[in-house]
C-alpha positions as CSV (number, residue, x, y, z in Angstrom):
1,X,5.7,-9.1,28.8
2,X,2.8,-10.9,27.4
3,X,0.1,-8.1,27.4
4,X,2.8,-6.5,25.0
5,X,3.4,-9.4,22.9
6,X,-0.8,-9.7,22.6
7,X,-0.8,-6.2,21.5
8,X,2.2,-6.6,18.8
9,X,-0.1,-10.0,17.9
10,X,-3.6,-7.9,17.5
11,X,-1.9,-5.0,15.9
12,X,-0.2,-7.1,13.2
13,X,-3.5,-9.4,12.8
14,X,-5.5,-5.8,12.1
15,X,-2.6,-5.2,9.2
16,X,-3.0,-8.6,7.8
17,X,-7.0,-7.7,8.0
18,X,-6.3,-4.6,6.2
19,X,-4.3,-6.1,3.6
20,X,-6.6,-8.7,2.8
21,X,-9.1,-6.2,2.2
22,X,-7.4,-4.3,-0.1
23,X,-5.2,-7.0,-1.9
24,X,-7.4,-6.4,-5.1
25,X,-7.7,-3.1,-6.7
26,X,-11.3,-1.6,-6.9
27,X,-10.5,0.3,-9.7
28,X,-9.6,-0.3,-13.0
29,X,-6.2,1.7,-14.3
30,X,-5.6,2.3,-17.6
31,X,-1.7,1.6,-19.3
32,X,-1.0,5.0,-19.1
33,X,-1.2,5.0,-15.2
34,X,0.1,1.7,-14.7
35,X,3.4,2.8,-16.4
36,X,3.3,6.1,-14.7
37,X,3.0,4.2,-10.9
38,X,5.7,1.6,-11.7
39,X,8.2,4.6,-13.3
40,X,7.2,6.4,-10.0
41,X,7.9,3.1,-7.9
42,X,11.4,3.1,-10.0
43,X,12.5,6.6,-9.2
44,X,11.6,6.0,-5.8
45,X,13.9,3.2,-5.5
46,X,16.5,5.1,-7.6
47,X,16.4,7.8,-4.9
48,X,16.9,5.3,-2.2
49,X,19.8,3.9,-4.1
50,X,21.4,7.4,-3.9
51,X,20.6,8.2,-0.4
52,X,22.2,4.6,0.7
53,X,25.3,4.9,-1.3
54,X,26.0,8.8,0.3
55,X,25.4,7.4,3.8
56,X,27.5,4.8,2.9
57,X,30.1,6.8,1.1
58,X,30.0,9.0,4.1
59,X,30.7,6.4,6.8
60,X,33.5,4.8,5.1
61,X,35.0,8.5,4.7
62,X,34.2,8.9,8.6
63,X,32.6,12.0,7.9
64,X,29.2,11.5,9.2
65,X,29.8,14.1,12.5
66,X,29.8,11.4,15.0
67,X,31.7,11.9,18.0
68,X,34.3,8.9,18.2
């Protein structure tokens, strides 16, 4: 049990590694692509949003197949 919980520990300390590397762009964006990544990042989430509420829709319905 504790080789696996070293492992989880050295795996999540090479993330935080990772994402201190990169926490700062190296490249500079102009407006135009800054607007186009965050409308991107919203029709993403809008997507999500509409995937969540079918599932949910679904399941309240009963109608997700699963065998009772």
């Amino acid at each position: 049990m504790k080789k696996i919980i070293a492992q989880f520990r050295s795996f999540f300390t090479a993330v935080r590694d990772v994402n201190s590397k990169y926490k700062e762009p190296h490249i500079r964006m102009t407006r135009t692509v800054a607007l186009s990544l965050f409308m991107l990042r919203l029709y993403l989430f809008f997507i999500v949003a509409i995937l969540l509420l079918k599932f949910i829709s679904l399941a309240a319905k009963g109608g997700l197949g699963v065998i009772p």
